[in-house]
NUBA-606783 format. One record per residue (C-alpha): residue number from 1; residue in three letters; x, y, z. Coordinates in pm, whole numbers. Layout:
@n: NUM, res: ALA, px: X, py: Y, pz: Z
...
% end
This chain:
@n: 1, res: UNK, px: 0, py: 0, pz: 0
@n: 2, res: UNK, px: 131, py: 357, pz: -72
@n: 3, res: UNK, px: 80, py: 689, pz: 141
@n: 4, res: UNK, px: 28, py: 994, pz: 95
@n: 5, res: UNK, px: 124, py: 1302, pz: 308
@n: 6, res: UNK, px: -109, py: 1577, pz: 383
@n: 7, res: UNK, px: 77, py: 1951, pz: 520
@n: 8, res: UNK, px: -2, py: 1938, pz: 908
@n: 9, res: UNK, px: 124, py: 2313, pz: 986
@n: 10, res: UNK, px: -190, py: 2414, pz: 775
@n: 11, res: UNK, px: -426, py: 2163, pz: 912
@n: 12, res: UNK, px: -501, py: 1943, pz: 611
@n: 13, res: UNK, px: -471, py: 1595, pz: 760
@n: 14, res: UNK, px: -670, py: 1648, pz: 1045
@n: 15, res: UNK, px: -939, py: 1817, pz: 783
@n: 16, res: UNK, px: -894, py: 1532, pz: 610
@n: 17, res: UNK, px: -998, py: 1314, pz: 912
@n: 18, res: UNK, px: -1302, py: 1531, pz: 929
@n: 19, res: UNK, px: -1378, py: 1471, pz: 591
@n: 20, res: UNK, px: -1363, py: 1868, pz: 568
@n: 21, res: UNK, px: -1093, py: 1752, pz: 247
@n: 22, res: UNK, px: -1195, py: 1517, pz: 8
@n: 23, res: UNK, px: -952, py: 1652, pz: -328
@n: 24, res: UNK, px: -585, py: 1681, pz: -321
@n: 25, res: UNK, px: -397, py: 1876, pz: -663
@n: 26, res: UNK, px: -58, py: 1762, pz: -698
@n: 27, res: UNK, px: 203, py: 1942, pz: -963
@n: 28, res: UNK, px: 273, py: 1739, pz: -1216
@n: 29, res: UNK, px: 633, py: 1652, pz: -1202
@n: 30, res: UNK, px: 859, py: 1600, pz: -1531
@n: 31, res: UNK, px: 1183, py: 1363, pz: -1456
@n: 32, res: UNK, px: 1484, py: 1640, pz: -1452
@n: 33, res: UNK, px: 1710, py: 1388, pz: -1656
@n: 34, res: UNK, px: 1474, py: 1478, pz: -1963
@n: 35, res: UNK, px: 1345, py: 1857, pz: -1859
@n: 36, res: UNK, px: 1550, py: 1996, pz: -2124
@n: 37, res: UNK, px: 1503, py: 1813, pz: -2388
@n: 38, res: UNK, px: 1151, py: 1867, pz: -2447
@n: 39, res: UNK, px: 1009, py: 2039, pz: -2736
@n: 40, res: UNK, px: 662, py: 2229, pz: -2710
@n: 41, res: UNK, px: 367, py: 2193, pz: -2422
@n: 42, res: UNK, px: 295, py: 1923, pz: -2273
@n: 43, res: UNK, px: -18, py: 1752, pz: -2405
@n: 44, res: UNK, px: -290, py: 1551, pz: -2187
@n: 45, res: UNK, px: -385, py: 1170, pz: -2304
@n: 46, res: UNK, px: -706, py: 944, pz: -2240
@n: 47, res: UNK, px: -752, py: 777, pz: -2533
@n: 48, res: UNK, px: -831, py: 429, pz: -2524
@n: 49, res: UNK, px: -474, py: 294, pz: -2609
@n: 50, res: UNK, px: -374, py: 521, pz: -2325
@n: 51, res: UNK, px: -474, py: 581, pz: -1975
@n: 52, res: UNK, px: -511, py: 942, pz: -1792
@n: 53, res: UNK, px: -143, py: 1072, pz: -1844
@n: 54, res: UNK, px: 80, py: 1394, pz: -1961
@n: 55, res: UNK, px: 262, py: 1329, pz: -2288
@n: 56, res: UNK, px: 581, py: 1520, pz: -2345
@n: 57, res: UNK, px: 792, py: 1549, pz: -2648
@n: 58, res: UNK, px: 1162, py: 1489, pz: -2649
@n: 59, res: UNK, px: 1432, py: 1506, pz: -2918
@n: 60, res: UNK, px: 1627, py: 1157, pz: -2885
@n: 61, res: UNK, px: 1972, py: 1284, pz: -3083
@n: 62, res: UNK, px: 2027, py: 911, pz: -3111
@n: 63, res: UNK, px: 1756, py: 882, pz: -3369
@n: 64, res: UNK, px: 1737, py: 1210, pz: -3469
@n: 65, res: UNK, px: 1386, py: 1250, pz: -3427
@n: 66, res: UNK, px: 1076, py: 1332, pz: -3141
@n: 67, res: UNK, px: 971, py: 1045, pz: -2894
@n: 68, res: UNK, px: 676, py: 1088, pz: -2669
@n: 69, res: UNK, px: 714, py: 1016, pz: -2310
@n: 70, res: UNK, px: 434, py: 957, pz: -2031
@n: 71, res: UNK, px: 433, py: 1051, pz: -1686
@n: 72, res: UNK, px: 154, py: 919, pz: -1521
@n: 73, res: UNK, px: -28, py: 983, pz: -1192
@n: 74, res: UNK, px: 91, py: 815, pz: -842
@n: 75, res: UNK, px: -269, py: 727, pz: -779
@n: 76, res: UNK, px: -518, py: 542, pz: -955
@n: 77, res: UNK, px: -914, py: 532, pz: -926
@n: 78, res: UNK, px: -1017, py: 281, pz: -667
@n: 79, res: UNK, px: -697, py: 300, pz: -509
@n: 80, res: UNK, px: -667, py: 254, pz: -111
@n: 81, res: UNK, px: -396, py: 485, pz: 3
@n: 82, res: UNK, px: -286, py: 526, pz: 368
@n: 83, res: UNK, px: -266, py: 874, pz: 536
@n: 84, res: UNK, px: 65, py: 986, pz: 682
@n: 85, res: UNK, px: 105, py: 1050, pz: 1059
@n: 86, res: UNK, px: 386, py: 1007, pz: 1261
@n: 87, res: UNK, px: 434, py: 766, pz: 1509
@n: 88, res: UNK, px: 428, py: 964, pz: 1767
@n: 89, res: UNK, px: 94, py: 1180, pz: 1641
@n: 90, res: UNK, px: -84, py: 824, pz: 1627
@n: 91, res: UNK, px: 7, py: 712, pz: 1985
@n: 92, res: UNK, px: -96, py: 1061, pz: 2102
@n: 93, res: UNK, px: -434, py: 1035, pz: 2008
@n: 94, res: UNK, px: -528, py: 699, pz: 2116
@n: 95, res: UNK, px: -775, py: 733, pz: 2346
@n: 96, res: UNK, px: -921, py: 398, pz: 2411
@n: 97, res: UNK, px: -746, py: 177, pz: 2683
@n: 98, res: UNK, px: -435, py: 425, pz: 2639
@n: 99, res: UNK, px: -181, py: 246, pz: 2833
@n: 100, res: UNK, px: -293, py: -121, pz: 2672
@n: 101, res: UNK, px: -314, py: -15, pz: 2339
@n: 102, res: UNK, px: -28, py: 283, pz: 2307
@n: 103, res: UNK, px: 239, py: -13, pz: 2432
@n: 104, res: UNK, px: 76, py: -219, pz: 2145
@n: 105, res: UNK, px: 134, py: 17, pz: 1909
@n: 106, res: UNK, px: 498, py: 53, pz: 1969
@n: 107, res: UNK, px: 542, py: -352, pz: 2001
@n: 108, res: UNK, px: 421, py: -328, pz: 1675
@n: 109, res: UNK, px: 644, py: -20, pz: 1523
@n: 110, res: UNK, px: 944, py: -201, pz: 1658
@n: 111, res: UNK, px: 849, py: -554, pz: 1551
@n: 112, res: UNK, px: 773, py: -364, pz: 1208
@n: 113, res: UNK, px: 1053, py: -121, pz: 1169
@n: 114, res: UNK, px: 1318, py: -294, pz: 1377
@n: 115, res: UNK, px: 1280, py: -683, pz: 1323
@n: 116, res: UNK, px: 1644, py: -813, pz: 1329
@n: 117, res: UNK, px: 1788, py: -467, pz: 1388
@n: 118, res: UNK, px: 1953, py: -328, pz: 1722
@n: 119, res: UNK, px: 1603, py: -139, pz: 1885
@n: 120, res: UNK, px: 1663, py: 214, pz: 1945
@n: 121, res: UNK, px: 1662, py: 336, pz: 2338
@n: 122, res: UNK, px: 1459, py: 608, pz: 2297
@n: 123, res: UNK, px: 1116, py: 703, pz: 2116
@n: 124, res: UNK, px: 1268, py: 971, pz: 1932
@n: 125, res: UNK, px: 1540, py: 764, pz: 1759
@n: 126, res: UNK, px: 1290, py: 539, pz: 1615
@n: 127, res: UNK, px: 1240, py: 664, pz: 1201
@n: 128, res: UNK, px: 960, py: 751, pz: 1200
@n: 129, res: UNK, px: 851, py: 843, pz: 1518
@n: 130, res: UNK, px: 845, py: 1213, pz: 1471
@n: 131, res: UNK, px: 897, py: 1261, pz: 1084
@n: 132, res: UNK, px: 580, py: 1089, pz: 913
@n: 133, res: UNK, px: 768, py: 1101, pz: 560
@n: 134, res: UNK, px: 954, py: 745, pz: 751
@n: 135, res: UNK, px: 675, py: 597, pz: 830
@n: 136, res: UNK, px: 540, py: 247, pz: 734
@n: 137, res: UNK, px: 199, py: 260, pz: 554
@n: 138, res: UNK, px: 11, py: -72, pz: 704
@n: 139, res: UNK, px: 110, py: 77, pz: 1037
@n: 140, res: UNK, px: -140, py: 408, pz: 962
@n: 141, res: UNK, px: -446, py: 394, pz: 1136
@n: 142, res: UNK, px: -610, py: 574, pz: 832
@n: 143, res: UNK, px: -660, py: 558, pz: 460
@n: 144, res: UNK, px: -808, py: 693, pz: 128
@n: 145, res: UNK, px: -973, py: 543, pz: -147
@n: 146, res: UNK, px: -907, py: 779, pz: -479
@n: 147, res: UNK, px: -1253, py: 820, pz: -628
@n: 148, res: UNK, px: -1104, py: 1018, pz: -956
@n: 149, res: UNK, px: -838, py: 1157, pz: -1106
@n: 150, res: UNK, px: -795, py: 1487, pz: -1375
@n: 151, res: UNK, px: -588, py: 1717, pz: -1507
@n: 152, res: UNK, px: -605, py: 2075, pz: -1490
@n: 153, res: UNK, px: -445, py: 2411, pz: -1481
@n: 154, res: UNK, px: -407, py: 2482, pz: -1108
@n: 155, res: UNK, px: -600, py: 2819, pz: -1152
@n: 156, res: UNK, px: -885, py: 2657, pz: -1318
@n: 157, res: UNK, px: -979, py: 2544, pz: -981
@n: 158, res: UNK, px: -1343, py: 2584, pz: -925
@n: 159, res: UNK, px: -1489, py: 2768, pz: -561
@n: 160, res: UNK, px: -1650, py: 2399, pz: -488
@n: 161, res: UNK, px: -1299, py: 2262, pz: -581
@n: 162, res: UNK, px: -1156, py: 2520, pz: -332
@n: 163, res: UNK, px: -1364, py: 2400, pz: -36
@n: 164, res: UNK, px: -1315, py: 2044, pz: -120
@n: 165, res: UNK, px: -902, py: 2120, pz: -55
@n: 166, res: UNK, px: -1030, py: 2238, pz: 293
@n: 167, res: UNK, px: -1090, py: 2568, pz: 260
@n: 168, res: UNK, px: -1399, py: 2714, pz: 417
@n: 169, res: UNK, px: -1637, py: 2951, pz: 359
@n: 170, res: UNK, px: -1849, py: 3163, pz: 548
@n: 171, res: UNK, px: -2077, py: 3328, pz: 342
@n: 172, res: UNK, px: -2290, py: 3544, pz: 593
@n: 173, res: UNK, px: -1930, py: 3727, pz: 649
@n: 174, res: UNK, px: -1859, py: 3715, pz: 283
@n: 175, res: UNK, px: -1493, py: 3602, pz: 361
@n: 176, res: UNK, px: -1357, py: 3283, pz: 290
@n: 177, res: UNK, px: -1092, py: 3166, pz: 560
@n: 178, res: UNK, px: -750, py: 2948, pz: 457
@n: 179, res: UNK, px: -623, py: 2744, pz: 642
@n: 180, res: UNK, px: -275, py: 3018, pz: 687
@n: 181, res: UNK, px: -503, py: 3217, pz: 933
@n: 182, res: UNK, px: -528, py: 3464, pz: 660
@n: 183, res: UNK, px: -926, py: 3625, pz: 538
@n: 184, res: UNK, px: -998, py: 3656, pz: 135
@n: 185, res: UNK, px: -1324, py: 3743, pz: -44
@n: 186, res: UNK, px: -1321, py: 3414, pz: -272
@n: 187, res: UNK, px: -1233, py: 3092, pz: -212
@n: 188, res: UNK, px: -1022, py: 3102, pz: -502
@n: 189, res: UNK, px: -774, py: 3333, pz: -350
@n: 190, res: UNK, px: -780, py: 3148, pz: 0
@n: 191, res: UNK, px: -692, py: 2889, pz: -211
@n: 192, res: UNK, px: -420, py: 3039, pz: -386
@n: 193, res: UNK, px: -216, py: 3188, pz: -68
@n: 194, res: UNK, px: -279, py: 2818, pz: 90
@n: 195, res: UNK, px: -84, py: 2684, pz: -239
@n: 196, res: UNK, px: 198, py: 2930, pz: -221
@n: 197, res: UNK, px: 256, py: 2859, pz: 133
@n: 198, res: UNK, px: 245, py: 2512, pz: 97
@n: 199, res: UNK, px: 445, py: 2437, pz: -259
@n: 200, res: UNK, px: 625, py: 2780, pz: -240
@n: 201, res: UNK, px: 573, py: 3145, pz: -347
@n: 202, res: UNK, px: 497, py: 3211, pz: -671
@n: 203, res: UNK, px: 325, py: 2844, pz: -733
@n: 204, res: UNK, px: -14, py: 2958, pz: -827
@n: 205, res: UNK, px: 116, py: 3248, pz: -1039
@n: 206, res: UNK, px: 334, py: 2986, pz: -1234
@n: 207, res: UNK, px: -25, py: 2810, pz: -1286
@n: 208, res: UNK, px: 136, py: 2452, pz: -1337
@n: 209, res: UNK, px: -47, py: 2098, pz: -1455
@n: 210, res: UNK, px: -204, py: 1941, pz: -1156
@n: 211, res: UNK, px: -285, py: 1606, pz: -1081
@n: 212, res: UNK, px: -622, py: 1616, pz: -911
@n: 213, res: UNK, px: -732, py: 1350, pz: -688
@n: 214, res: UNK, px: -1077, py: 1324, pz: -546
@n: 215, res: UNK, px: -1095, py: 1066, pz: -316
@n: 216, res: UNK, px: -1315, py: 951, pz: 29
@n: 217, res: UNK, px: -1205, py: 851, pz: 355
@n: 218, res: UNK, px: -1228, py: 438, pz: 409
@n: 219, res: UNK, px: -1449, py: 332, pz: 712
@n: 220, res: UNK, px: -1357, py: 3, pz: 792
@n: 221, res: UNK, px: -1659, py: -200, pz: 954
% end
C-alpha cells in the first residue's frame, strides 16, 4: 500500500480526518534527466490505447527525431492509500485503553521497523517516530480510497474545488478563511495563498499541470 502526506502546519490531515478535504492537486512533475530536452507543451492523453497521463515530447539525438514520453499519476481510481502520521501523532491520540493499546502500538512499530535490527533506546530515535515522511503505511491507522483523477491548470480550480481542498467559507461574512489564518473574499484566493505557502511562493502564479485527486475517507466495519 502507498501513502500519501497531507501539510499538518496548515491543518489538512486532520481536515482530512473530518472529511472537511476530500480533493488533493498535486504538480505534475517531469523527470529532470529529460526537462531539457523537451520540445513544445505538454499535451494531456485518455484515449483508449492510453490511460489518464501527460505526454511530453523529447528530441532523442540518437535517432534524430521526437519520442513521446508519459508521466503518469501516483494514484489510480479505486486506489486505497494510507494517510501519513507520525508515530508519535498516532500514539498521542489513542484514546481507548491508552496504556494497553499505546504499548501495542509501539510492540508493533518495533516488531515492524526494527525486526532483526539493534532497537533504538529512545522514542525519538525510532524513524519515523516524529517525521511521518519514515513511516510504514500498514502501520497508519487511516486511509483513502481515490474516487477520480484529472488534469487541470491549477487556476482553473473551481470555488466547490476550493472547499473540497479544505478551505472554508463563510458566506454570511462574505470572507472565505485558509487554512494560513489569513481572510480573502473568494475561495479562489484562500486557495491560492494556501498553495503558495504550501508548494512555495509564486506556485499559483506559475499556474502549473495538476494532478487532481478526489478521493473519500475508508471506514472500515
Amino acid at each position: 500500500m502507498k501513502k500519501i502526506m497531507f501539510n499538518d502546519k496548515y491543518g489538512l490531515t486532520q481536515a482530512v480526518l473530518e472529511g472537511r478535504k476530500t480533493q488533493t492537486r498535486r504538480i505534475i512533475t517531469i523527470p529532470k534527466n529529460i526537462q531539457r530536452q523537451i520540445v513544445g507543451e505538454p499535451k494531456i492523453t485518455g484515449a483508449k490505447d492510453y490511460r489518464l497521463g501527460v505526454e511530453v515530447l523529447i528530441y532523442d539525438e540518437e535517432d534524430d527525431d521526437f519520442v513521446p514520453m508519459y508521466v503518469e499519476p501516483v494514484y489510480l481510481v479505486n486506489e486505497v492509500v494510507a494517510i501519513a502520521q507520525s508515530y508519535g501523532v498516532i500514539s498521542d491520540n489513542i484514546s481507548h485503553n491508552p496504556s494497553v493499546q499505546k504499548a501495542q502500538f509501539y510492540c508493533n512499530v518495533m516488531k515492524t521497523c526494527y525486526p532483526k535490527e539493534e532497537i533504538p533506546r529512545d522514542k525519538e530515535d525510532i524513524a519515523g517516530w516524529s517525521n511521518k515522511m519514515f513511516v510504514k503505511s500498514k502501520l497508519m491507522p487511516h486511509q483513502i480510497r481515490i474516487t477520480k483523477v484529472r488534469i487541470q491548470r491549477l487556476q482553473d480550480i473551481s470555488d466547490v474545488d476550493c472547499m473540497a481542498e479544505g478551505i472554508n467559507y463563510y458566506e454570511q461574512e462574505g470572507f472565505s478563511w485558509c487554512s494560513t489564518g489569513e481572510l480573502f473574499d473568494t475561495p479562489c484566493e484562500a486557495y491560492a495563498a494556501l498553495i503558495d505557502k504550501i508548494s512555495g511562493k509564486g506556485t499559483w502564479e506559475s499556474n502549473p499541470y495538476v494532478w487532481v485527486y478526489e478521493f473519500e475517507l475508508v471506514k472500515w466495519v
